[in-house]
C-alpha positions as CSV (number, residue, x, y, z in Angstrom):
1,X,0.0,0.0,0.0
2,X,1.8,3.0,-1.2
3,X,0.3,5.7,0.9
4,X,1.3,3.6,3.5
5,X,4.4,3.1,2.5
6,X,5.1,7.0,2.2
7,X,3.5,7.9,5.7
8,X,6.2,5.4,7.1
9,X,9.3,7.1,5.2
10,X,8.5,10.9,6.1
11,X,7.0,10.4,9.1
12,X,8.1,6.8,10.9
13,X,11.1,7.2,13.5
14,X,14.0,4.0,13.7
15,X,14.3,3.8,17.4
16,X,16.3,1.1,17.1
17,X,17.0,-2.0,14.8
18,X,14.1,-3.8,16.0
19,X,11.7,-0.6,17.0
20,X,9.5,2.2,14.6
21,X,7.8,5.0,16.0
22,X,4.7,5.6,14.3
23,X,3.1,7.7,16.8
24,X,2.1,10.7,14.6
25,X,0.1,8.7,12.3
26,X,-1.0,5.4,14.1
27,X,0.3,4.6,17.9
28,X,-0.7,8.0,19.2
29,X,-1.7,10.5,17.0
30,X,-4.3,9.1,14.4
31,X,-4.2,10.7,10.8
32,X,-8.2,9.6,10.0
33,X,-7.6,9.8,6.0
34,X,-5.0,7.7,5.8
35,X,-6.9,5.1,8.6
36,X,-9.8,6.0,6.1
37,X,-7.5,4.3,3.4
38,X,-6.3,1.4,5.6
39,X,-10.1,0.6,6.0
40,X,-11.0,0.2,2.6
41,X,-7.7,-2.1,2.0
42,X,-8.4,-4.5,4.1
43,X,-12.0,-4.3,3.4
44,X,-11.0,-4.8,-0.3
45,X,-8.8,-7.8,0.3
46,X,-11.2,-9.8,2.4
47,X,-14.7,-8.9,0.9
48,X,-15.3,-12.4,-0.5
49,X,-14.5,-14.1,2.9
50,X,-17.8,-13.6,4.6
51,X,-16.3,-11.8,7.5
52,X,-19.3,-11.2,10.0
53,X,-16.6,-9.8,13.0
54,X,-13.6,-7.8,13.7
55,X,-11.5,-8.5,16.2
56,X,-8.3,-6.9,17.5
57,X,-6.5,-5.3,20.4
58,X,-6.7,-2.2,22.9
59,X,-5.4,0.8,21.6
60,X,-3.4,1.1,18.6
61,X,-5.5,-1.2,16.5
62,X,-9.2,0.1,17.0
63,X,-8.7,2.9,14.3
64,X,-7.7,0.7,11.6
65,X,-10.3,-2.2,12.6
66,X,-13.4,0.6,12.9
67,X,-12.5,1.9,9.2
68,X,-12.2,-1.8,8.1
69,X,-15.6,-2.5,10.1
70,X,-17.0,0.4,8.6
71,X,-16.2,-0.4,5.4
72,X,-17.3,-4.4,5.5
73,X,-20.5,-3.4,7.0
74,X,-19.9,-4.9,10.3
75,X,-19.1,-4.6,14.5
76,X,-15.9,-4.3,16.1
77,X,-14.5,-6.2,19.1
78,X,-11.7,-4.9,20.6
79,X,-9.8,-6.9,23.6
80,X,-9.4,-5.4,26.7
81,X,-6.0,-5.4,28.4
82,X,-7.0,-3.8,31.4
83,X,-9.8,-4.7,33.9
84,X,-12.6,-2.9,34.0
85,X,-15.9,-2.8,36.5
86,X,-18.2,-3.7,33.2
87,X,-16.1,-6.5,32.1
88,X,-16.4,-9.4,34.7
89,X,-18.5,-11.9,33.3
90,X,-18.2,-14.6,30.8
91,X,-15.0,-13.8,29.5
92,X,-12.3,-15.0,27.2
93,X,-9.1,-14.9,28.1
94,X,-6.1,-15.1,26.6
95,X,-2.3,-13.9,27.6
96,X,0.0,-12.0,25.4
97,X,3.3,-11.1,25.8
98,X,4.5,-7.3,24.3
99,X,7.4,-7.1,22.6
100,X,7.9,-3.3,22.6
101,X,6.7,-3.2,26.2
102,X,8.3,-6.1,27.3
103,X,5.6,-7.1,29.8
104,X,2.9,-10.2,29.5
105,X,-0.8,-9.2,29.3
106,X,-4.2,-11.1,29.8
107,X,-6.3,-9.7,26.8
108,X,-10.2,-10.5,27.3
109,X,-13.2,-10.1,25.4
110,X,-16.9,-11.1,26.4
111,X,-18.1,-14.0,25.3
112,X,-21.6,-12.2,24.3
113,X,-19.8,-10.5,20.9
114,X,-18.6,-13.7,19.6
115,X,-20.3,-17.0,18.9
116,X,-19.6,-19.8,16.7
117,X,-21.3,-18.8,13.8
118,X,-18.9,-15.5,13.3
119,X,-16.6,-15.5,10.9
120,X,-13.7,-13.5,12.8
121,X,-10.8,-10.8,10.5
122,X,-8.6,-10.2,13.2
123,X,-6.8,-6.8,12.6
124,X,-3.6,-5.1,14.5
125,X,-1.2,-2.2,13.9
126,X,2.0,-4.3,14.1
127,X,3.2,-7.5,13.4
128,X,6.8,-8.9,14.7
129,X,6.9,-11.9,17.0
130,X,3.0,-12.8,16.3
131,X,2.3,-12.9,20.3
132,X,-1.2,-10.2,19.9
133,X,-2.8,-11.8,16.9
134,X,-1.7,-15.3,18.3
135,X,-3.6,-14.3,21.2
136,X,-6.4,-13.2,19.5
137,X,-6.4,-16.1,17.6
138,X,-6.5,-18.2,21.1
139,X,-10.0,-15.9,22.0
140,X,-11.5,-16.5,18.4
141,X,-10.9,-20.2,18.8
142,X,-12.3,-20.4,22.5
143,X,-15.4,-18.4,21.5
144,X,-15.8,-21.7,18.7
145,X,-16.0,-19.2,15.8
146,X,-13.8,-19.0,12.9
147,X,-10.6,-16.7,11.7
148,X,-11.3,-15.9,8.3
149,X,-7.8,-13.5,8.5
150,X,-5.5,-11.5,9.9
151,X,-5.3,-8.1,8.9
152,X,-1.8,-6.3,9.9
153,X,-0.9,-2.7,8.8
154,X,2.7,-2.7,9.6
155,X,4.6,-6.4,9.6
156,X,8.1,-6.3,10.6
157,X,8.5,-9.3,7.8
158,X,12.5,-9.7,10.2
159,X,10.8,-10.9,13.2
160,X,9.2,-14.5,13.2
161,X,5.3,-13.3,13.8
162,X,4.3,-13.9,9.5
163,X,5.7,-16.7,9.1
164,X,4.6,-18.6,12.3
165,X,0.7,-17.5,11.5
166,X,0.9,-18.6,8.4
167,X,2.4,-22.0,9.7
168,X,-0.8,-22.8,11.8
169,X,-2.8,-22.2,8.6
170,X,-3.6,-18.9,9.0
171,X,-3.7,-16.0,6.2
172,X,-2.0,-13.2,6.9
173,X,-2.5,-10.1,4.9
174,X,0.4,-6.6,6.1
175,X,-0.3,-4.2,4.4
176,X,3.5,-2.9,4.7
177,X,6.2,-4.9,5.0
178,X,9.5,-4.0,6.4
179,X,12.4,-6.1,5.9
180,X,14.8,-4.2,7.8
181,X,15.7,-1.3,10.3
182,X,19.1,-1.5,10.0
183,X,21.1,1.8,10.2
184,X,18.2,3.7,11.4
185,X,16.5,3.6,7.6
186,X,13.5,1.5,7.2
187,X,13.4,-0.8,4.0
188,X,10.4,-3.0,2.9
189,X,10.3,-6.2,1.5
190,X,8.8,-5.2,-1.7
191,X,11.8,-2.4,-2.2
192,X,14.1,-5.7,-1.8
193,X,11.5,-7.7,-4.6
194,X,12.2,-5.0,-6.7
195,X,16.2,-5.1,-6.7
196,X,16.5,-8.4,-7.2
197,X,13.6,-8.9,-10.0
């Protein structure tokens, strides 16, 4: 995805050669067109797979899954990391460990917005060792309904996250894809397709 793409050169920050920043488009500061964009992708890529829920994580990827939600036509269920006085009963629970935190997390969502008959697109902001969409992928399954995808808007393709989803079956659609960090400059895989084609 281009735009994408672009957002991440003039406005993503190398922390390290494992870490972006995208807080002033994605993590912190949300830039709505561009979300608005994100939305329709994903919504364009998995519009023949019956999806009937999205599913993904507290904070960073409710933007992208409401424009995706929006665009598909339907709800959004967002996992909770933290506990709250409404959410008590009937849960699913799953545990997830953060790998730019570097803490472990139990993720729920009530069992009332997910039933076997749903046909789950799980969506997130990042991808790298696979630990939030494998725990959301631990929820779906509880709940007995389906995962029809996983939606990522920025896979870091270096870490190990991709590949192991799509070992258990799963299909994973990034919508950027960065091969490396190295030397604080951020290159994407299809950059590297391009060189060597």
């Amino acid at each position: 995805m281009r735009l994408l793409r672009e957002k991440i050169e003039q406005e993503g920050i190398v922390l390290s050669d494992g870490v972006l920043k995208v807080d002033s488009f994605l993590n912190h500061q949300i830039d709505p067109i561009l979300m608005k964009e994100i939305g329709l992708e994903f919504a364009r890529r998995f519009e023949a797979d019956g999806i009937t829920k999205i599913v993904t994580i507290e904070s960073s990827g409710i933007s992208p899954a409401v424009m995706a939600g929006l665009e598909l036509g339907v709800k959004v269920v967002f996992a909770r990391k933290r506990k709250s006085l409404t959410l008590t009963n009937n849960l699913l629970v799953s545990s997830v460990y953060s790998f730019t935190k570097q803490e472990e997390n139990n993720i729920a969502v009530s069992s009332q917005f997910l039933s076997q008959e749903d046909r789950v697109l799980i969506i997130d902001d990042f991808l790298a060792n696979g630990e939030a969409a494998k725990g959301l992928v631990d929820i779906v399954n509880q709940s007995g309904a389906t995962v029809a995808g996983i939606g990522i808007v920025i896979e870091k393709s270096f870490q190990k996250g991709a590949q192991e989803l799509v070992d258990l079956g799963h299909r994973v659609e990034s919508l950027a894809k960065i091969a490396s960090l190295k030397e604080g400059k951020v290159s994407f895989v299809e950059q590297l397709e391009e060189v060597t084609s």
